[in-house]
C-alpha atoms as one frame of an Amber mdcrd trajectory, in Angstrom:
protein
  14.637   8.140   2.039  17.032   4.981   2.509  20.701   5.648   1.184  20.514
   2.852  -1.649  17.406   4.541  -3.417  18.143   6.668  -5.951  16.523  10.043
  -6.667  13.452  10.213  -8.687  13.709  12.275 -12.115  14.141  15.722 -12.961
  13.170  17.682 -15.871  16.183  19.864 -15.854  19.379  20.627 -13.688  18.324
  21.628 -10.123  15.126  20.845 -11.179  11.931  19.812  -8.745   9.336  19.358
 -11.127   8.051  16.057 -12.164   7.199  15.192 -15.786   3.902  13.775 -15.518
   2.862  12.941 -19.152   4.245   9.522 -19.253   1.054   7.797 -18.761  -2.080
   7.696 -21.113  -5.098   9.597 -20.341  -8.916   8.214 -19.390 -10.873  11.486
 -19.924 -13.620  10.526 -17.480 -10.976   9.263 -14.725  -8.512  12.291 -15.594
  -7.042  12.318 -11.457  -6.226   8.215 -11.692  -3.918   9.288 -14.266  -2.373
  12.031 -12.310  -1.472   9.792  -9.205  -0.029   7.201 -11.444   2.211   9.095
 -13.447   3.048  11.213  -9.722   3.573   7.846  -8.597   6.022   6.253 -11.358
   7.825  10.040 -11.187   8.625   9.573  -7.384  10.264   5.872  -7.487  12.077
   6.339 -10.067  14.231   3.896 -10.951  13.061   1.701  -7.731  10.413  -0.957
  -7.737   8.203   1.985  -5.415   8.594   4.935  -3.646   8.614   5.450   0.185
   5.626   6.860   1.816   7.910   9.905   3.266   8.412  10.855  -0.829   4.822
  12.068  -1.393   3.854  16.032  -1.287   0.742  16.596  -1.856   2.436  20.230
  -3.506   3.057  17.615  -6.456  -0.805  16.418  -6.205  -2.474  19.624  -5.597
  -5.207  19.510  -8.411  -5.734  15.763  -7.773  -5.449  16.377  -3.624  -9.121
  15.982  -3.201  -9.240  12.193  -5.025  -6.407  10.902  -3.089  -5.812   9.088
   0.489  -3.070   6.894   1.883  -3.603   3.659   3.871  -2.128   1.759   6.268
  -2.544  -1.888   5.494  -3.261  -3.294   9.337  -4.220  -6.590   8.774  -4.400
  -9.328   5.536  -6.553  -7.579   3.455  -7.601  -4.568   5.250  -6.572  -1.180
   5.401  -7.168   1.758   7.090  -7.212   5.597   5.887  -5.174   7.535   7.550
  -5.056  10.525   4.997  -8.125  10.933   2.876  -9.392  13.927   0.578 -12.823
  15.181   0.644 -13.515  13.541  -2.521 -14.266   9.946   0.044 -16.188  11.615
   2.385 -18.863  13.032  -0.026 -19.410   9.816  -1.314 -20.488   8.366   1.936
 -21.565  11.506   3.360 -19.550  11.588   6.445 -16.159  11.717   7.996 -13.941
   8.588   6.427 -10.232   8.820   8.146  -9.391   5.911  10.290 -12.075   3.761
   8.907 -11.308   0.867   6.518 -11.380   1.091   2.666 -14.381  -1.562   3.029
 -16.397   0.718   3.925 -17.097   2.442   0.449 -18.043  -0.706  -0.544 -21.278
  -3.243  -0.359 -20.433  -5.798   1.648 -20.753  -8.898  -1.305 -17.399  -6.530
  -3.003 -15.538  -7.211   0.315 -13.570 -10.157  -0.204 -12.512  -8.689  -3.763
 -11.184  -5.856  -2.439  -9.164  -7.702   0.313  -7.481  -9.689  -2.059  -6.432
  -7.099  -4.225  -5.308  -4.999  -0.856  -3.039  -8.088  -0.281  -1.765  -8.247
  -3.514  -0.606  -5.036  -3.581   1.676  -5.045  -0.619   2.548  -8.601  -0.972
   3.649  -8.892  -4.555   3.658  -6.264  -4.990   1.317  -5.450  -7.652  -0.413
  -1.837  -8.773  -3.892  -2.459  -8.819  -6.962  -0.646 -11.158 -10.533  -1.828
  -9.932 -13.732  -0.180 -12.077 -16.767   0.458  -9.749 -20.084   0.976 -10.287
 -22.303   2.245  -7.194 -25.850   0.849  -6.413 -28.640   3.014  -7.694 -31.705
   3.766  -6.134 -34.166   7.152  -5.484 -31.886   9.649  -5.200 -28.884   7.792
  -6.291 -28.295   8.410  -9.840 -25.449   5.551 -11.977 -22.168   6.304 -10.673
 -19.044   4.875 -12.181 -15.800   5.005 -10.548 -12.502   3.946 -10.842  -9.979
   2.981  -7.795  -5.968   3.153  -8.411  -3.859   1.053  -5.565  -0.189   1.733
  -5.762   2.297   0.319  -3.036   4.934   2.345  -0.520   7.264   1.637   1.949
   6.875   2.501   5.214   9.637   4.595   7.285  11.321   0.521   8.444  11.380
  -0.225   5.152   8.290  -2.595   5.115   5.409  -2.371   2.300   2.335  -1.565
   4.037   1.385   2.006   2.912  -0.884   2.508  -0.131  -1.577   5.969  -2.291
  -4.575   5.185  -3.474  -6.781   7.733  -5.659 -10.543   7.290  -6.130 -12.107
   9.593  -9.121 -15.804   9.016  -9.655 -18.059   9.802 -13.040 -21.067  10.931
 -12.414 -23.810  12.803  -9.982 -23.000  12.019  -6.525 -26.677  12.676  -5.467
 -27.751  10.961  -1.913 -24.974   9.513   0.364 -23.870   7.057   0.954 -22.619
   5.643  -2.205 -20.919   2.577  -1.906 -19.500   0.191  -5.064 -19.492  -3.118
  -6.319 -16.181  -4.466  -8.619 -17.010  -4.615 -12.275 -13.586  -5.201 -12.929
  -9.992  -4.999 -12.177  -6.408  -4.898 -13.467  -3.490  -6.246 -11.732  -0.129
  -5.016 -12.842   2.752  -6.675 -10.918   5.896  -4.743 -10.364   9.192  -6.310
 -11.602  12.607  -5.346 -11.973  12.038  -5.895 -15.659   9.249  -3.660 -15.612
  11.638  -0.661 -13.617  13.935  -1.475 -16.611  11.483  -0.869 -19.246  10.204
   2.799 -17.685   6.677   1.252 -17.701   6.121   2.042 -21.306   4.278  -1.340
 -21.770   3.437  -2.533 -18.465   2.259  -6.466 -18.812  -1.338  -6.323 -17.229
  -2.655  -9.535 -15.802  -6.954  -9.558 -16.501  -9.811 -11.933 -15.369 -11.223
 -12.953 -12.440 -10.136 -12.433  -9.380  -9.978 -15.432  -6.345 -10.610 -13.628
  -2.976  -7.337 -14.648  -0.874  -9.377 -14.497   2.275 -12.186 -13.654   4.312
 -13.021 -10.043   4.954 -13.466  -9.142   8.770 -13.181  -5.108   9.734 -10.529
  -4.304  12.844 -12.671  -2.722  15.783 -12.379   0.570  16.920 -10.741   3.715
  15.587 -14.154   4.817  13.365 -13.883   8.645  13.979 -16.740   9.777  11.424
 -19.017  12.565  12.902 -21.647  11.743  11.217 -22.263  14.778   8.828 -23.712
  14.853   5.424 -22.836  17.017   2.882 -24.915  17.942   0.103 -24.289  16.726
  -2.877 -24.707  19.947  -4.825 -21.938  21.821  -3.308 -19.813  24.816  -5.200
 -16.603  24.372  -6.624 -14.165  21.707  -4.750 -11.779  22.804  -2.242  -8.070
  21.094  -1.850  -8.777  19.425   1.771  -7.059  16.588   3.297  -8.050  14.895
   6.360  -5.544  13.240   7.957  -5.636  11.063  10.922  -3.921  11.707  14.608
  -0.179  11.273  14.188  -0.381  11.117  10.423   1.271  14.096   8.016   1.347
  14.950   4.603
């Protein structure tokens, strides 16, 4: 952590544990919530927390919903830590590919811009999906949180991001379209205020740029699960040289 950040919160002297009931509730989203209040808890009084903060010990029951990326070019980044949560949706192996790829490809520019926004602003982003149906593939709602990190130089290009899904999973891949989104950007005014009110910025949002996908690096296997499966399991994937 750099020297001029200041330590996040404690509930008590000595304390380790992070009050996480700052943040209002969507029943049907309940691990969004979780890695937005974990998130406000670990920066503290700073605009955003470094990416060498998070434990996923502080995560645990959301561990499955949640992945980091590394932003690696405008408007597209890569996950380097994801939880099993991504991979059951497309019914393979999702660490080093891009964020894109959980989406239909019209939903691509959308999501760029809002990847850009959130490192450049920076700006915590809230994006309500909806995958395609078809045989098999029952309505599926989703919601995707975006919430910017520094890197270990300093620079903003890491992103926990948690994706929490309503719904029957059924046949992979699922992938989403953008119903809507909320853009919340992050001001020393809003530190100041402890994010009681945070000023949300709605409507329409102007795609920065065009979407292209880096080369390389796709390490998926391949393997479908079913859909069906018995109770979760807190697993994280991460990718070669990443840690949690």
């Amino acid at each position: 952590m750099m020297r001029e950040d200041r330590k996040a919160p404690t509930t008590g002297p000595a304390s380790n544990v992070i009050a996480m009931n700052r943040h209002r509730t969507d029943a049907r989203f309940p691990h969004v919530a979780m890695i937005e209040s974990y998130w406000h808890a670990l920066r503290g009084h700073r605009i955003m927390p470094n990416r060498a903060d998070v434990d996923p010990r502080g995560i645990e029951q959301s561990l499955e919903y949640a992945f980091i990326l590394e932003q690696v070019a405008p408007g597209v980044g890569r996950l380097r830590i994801a939880g099993a949560h991504l991979g059951d949706l497309l019914g393979m192996e999702v660490r080093g590919m891009p964020l894109s790829a959980l989406f239909v490809p019209e939903a691509r520019d959308d999501l760029a811009a809002c990847l850009d926004m959130v490192c450049a602003a920076p700006t915590i982003a809230t994006l309500s999906l909806q995958a395609e149906a078809g045989m098999g593939k029952p309505l599926l709602e989703a919601r995707l949180l975006l919430l910017p990190m520094k890197d270990e130089t300093g620079e903003i290009n890491r992103i926990l991001g948690c994706l929490d899904s309503n719904g029957s999973i059924g046949r992979a891949p699922r992938r989403f379209t953008i119903m809507s989104r909320r853009l919340t950007q992050i001001t020393g005014h809003d530190v100041a205020r402890g994010w009681d009110r945070p000023s949300h910025r709605e409507g329409g949002l102007t795609p920065l740029r065009g979407f292209a996908d880096t080369a390389g690096r796709f390490t998926g296997h391949g393997e479908t699960r079913r859909a069906g499966r018995a109770a979760p399991h807190l697993r994280l994937v991460a990718a070669q040289g990443e840690d949690l």
